[in-house]
C-alpha positions as CSV (number, residue, x, y, z in Angstrom):
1,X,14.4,166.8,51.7
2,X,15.0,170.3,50.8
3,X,11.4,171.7,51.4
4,X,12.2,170.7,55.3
5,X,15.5,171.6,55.1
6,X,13.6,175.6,54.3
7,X,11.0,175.0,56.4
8,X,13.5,174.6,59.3
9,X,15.4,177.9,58.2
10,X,12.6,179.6,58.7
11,X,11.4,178.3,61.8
12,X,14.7,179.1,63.5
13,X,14.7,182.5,61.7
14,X,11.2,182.6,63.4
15,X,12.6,181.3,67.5
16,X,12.1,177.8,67.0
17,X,14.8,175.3,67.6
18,X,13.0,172.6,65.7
19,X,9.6,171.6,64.2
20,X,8.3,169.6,67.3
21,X,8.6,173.2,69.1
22,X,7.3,174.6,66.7
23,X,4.5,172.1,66.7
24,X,3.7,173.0,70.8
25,X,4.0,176.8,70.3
26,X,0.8,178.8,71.3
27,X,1.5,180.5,67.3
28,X,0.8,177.0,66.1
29,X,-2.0,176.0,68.4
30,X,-3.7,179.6,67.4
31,X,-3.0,178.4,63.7
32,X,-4.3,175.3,63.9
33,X,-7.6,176.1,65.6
34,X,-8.2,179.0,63.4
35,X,-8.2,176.7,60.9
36,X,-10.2,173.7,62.5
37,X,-12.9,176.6,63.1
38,X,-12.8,177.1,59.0
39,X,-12.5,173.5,57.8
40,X,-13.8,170.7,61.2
41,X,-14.0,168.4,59.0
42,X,-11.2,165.7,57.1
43,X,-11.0,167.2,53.7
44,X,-11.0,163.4,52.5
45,X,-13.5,161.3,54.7
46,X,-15.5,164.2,55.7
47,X,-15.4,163.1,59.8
48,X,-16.0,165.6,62.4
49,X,-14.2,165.8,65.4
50,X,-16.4,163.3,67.2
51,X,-15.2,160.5,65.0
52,X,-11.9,160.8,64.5
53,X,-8.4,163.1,66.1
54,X,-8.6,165.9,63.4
55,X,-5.4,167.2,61.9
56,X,-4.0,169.8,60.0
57,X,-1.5,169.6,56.9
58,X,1.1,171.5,55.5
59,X,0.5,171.2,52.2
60,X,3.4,173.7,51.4
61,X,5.6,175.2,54.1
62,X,6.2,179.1,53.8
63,X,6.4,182.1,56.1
64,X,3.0,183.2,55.5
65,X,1.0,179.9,56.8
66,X,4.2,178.9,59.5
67,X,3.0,182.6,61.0
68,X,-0.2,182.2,61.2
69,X,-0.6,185.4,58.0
70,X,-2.6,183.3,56.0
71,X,-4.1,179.8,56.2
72,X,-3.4,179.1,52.7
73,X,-2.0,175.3,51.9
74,X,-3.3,174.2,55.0
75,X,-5.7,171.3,55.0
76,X,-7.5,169.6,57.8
77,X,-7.1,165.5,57.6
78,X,-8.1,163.1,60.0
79,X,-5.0,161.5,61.9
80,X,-5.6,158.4,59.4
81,X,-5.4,160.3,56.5
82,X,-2.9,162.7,57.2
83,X,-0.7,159.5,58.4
84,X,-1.7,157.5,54.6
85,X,-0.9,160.9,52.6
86,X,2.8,161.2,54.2
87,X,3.9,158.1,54.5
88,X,4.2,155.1,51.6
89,X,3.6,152.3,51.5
90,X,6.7,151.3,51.8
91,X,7.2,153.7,55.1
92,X,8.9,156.7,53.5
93,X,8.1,159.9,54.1
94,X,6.3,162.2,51.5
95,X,7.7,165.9,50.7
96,X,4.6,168.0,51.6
97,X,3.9,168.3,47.8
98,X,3.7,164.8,47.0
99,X,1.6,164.2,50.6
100,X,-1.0,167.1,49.1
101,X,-1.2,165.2,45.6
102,X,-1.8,161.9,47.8
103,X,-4.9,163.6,49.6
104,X,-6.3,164.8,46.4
105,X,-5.6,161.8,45.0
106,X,-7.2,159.6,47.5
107,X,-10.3,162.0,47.8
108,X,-11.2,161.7,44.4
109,X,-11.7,158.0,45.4
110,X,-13.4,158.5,48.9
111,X,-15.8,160.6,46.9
112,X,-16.3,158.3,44.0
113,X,-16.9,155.2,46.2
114,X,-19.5,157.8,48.7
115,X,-21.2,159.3,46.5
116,X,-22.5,157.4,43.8
């Protein structure tokens, strides 16, 4: 898929061999809990760290959130959720735009069955 053909581009531009790297760099750890300390909880279920492994999505991949610049198209999931939004049914994986239209998708419906 092309947007993780870019993304990769840009991680190597930025001194990553690969996303996994990436993935266990002190940049994305720094990342990821400045945005944990924003948003704790799974944007869909609404569980807290104490319930569930919290996650964070890459709703979009760009220079500005792979660098920590701005946390924009990030969105914290728990691992269920961030597991249902990028994968199909069928065991595919989602581009990130299709994953984000999943999670909005699906919490319309947590919040319609919670909350009424």
């Amino acid at each position: 898929m092309e947007e993780y053909a870019q993304r990769n581009e840009i991680l190597i531009t930025l001194g990553f061999r690969d996303y996994k790297a990436y993935g266990r760099s002190e940049l994305w750890k720094s990342i990821r809990a400045r945005k944990l300390a924003i948003d704790p909880n799974c944007y869909v279920c609404e569980r807290g760290d104490t319930e569930a492994k919290i996650q964070v999505h890459h709703g979009q991949y760009h220079e500005n959130n792979l660098t920590g610049k701005t946390l924009d198209d990030l969105w914290t999931l728990c691992a269920a959720h961030h597991h249902w939004i990028e994968i199909t049914v069928k065991g595919f994986k989602r581009n990130p735009e299709d994953a984000t239209k999943e999670m909005f998708r699906i919490r319309k419906q947590w919040l319609a069955m919670h909350r009424s």
